[in-house]
C-alpha positions as CSV (number, residue, x, y, z in Angstrom):
1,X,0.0,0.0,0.0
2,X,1.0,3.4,-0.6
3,X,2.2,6.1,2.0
4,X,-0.6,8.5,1.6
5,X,-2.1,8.1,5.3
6,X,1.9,9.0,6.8
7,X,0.1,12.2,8.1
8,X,-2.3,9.9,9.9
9,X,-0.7,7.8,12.2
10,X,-3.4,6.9,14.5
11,X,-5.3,5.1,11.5
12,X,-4.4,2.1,11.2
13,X,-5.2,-0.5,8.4
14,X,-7.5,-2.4,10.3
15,X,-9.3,1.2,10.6
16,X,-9.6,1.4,6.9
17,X,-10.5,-2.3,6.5
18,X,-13.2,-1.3,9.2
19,X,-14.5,1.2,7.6
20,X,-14.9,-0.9,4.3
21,X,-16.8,-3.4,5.9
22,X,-19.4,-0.2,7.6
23,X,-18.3,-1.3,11.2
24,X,-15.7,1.4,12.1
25,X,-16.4,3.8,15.0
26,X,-18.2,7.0,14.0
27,X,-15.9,9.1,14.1
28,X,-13.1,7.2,12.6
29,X,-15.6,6.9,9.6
30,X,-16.2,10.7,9.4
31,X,-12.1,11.5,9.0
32,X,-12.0,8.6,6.3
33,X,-14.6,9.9,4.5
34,X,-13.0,14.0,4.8
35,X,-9.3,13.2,4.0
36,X,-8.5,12.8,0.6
37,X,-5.5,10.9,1.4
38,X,-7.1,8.2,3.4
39,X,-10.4,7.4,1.3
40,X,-7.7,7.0,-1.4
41,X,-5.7,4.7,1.2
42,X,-9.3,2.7,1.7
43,X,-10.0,2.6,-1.9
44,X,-6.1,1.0,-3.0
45,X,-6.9,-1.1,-0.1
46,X,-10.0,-2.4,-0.6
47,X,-8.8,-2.8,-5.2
48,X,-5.5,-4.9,-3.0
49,X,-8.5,-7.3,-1.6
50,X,-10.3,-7.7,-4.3
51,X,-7.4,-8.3,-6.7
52,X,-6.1,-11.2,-4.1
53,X,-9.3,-12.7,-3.6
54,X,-9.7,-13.0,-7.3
55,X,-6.0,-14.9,-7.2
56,X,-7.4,-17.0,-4.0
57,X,-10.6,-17.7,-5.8
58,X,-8.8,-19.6,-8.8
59,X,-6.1,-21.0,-7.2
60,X,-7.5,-24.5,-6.9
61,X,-8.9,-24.4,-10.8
62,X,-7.5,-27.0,-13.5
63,X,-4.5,-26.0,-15.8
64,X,-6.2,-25.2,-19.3
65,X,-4.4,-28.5,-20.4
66,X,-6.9,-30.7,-17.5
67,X,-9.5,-28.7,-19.4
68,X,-8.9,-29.6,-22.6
69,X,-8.5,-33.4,-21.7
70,X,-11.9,-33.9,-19.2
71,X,-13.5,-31.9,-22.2
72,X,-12.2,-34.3,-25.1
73,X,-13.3,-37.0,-22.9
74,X,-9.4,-38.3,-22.2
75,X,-9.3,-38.0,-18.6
76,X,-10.5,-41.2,-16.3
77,X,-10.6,-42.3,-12.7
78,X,-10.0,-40.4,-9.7
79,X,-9.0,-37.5,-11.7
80,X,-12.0,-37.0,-13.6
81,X,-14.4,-37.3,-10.7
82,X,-12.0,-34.5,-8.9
83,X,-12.5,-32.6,-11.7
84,X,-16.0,-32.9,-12.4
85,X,-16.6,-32.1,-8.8
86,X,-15.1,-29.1,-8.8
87,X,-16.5,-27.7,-12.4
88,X,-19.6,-27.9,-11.0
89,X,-19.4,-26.0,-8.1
90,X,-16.9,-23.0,-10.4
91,X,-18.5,-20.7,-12.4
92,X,-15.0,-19.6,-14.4
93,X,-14.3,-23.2,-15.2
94,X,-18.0,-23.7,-16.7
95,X,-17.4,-20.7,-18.8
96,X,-14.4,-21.9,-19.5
97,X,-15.1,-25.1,-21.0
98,X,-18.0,-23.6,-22.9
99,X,-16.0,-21.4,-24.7
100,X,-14.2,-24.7,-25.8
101,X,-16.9,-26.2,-26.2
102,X,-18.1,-24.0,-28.9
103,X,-16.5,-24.0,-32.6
104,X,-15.2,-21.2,-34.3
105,X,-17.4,-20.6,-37.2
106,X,-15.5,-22.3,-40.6
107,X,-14.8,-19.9,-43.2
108,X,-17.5,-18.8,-45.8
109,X,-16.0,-21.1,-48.7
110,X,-15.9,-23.8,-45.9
111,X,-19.3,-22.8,-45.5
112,X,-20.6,-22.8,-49.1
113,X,-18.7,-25.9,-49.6
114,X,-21.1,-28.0,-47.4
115,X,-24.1,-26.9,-48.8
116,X,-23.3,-27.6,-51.9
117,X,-22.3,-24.0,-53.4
118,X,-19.3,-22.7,-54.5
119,X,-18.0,-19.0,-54.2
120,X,-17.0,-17.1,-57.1
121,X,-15.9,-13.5,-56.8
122,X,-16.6,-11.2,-59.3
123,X,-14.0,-9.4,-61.5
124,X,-14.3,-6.0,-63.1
125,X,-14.0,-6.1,-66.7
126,X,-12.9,-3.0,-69.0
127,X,-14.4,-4.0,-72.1
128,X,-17.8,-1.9,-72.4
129,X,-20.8,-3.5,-72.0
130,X,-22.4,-6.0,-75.0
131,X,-25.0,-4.7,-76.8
132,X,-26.8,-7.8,-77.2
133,X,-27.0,-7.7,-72.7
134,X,-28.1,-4.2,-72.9
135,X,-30.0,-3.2,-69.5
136,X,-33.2,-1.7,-69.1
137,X,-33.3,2.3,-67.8
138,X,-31.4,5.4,-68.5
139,X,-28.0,4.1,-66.9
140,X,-25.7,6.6,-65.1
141,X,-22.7,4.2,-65.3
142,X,-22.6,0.9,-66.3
143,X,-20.2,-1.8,-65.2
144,X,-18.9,-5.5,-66.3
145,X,-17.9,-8.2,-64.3
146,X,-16.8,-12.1,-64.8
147,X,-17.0,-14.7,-62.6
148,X,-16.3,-18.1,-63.7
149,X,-19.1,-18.6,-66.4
150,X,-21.2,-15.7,-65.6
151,X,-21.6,-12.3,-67.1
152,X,-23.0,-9.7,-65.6
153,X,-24.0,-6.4,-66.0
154,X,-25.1,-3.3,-63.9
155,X,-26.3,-0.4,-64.3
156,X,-26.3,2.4,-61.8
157,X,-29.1,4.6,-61.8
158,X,-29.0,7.9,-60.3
159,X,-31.3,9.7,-58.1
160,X,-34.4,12.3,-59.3
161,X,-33.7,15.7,-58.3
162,X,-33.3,16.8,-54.7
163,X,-33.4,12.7,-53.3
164,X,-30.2,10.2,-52.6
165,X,-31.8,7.0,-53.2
166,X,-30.3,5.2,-56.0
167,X,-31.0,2.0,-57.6
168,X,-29.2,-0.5,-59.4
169,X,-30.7,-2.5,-62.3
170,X,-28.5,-5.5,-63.6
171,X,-28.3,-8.7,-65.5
172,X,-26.6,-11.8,-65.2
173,X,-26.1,-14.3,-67.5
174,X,-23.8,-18.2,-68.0
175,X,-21.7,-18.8,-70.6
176,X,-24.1,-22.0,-71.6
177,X,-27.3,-20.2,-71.4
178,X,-27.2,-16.9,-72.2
179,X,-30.9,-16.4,-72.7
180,X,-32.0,-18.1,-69.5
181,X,-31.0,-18.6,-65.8
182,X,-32.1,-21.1,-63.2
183,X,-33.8,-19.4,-60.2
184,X,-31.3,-17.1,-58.2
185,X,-31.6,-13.9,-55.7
186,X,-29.8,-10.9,-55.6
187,X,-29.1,-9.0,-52.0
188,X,-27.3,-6.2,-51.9
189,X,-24.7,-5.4,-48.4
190,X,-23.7,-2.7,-46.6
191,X,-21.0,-3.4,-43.5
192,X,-22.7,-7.0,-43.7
193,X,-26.5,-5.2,-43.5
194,X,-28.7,-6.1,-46.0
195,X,-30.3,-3.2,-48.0
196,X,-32.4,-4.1,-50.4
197,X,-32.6,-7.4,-52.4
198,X,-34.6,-9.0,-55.5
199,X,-35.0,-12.2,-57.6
200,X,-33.7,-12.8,-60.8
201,X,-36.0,-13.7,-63.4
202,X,-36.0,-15.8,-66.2
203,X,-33.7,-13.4,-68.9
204,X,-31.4,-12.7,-65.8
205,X,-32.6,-9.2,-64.8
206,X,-32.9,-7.7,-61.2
207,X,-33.6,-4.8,-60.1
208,X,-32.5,-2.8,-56.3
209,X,-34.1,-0.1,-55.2
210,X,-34.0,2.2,-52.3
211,X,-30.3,2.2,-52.4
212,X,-28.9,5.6,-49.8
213,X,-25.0,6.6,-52.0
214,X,-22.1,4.3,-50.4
215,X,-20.4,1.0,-50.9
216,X,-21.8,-2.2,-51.5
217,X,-21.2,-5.7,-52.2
218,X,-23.8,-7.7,-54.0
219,X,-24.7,-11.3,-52.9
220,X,-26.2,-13.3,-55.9
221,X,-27.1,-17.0,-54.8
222,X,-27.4,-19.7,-57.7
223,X,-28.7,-23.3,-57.0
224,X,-24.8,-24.2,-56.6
225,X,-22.7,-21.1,-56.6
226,X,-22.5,-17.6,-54.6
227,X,-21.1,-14.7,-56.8
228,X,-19.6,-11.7,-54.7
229,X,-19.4,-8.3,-56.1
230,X,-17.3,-6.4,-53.5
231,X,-16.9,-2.2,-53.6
232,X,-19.7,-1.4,-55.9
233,X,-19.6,2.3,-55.9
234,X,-22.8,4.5,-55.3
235,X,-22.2,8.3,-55.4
């Protein structure tokens, strides 16, 4: 503890740890409570008991390793039923083991992988657009992307006068049908939040309305792929 009661050497600790607890004399308590230096005296003293009970608290608690085994089902005997005992009656080693306990989520291709889709990102292409894909609507900008098989389209339309809500039309199409797609859906993701989102129909357009200037990445889910169209630019 530090030596900011020295002016007061007729306070003792077990003053201060008295007047923690509410059971020092009255007017003990009232020259705690007025001196600066000893309330801050009381307060390092009473952090000092709290950070040592803490250490006390855990002191008898399994090494992560014992953890890890009684939670893989490896540890046996006299051991185990030590262990078991004392997990139920500790609340840190029940977190503990349910943070182990619980997977970290696989990665999204991981992800797509087991349900049968895989992920194709979308690549910008410099070539201007094909006439024959021409999109519906007065476009503002129009951009090209390729991923794997597919081509698609968008076209960015701006806002009327005196609003900021945009919308994008676009149209995707696959290398081996260009004049029909199987049933997909198009969302389109800000920071992860879904904005606004529409179906594909059969000649591959889509439409997304509603659409506040910013970035976005578009989502399109195909019976077995996911394309990703990351940094589309609104403004």
């Amino acid at each position: 503890m530090s030596d900011q009661r020295s002016d007061y050497p007729d306070i003792q600790e077990g003053d201060l740890l008295a007047y923690l607890e509410g059971v020092a004399p009255p007017e003990v308590a009232a020259r705690i409570a007025a001196s600066p230096a000893l309330s801050a005296a009381a307060a390092e003293l009473r952090l000092l008991d709290t950070l040592m009970g803490s250490a006390l608290q855990r002191s008898t608690c399994p090494e992560l390793d014992d953890l890890l085994l009684y939670q893989a089902g490896l540890m046996t005997g006299v051991s185990q039923q030590q262990l078991a005992r004392h997990i139920q009656g500790c609340p840190d080693c029940r977190h503990e083991l349910a943070q182990l306990a619980t997977p970290a989520a696989p990665p999204l291709p991981e992800r797509l992988a087991a349900a049968g889709r895989r992920l194709l990102d979308a690549l910008r292409v410099s070539a201007p657009p094909q006439p024959a894909l021409a999109l519906r609507g007065n476009a503002h900008q129009q951009l090209e992307y390729q991923a794997g098989d597919y081509h698609l389209l968008l076209a960015i339309i701006p806002p009327v006068a005196g609003e900021d809500i945009w919308q994008i039309e676009g149209q995707i199409s696959h290398a081996d049908a260009p004049a029909a797609l199987p049933e997909a859906t198009v969302q389109a993701l800000r920071a992860d939040n879904l904005v606004a989102q529409d179906s594909v129909d059969e000649f591959g357009f889509f439409a997304l309305d509603q659409l506040p200037a910013g970035s976005y990445t578009l989502q399109i889910d195909l019976p077995e792929e996911r394309v990703m169209v990351a940094d589309v630019i609104i403004a």
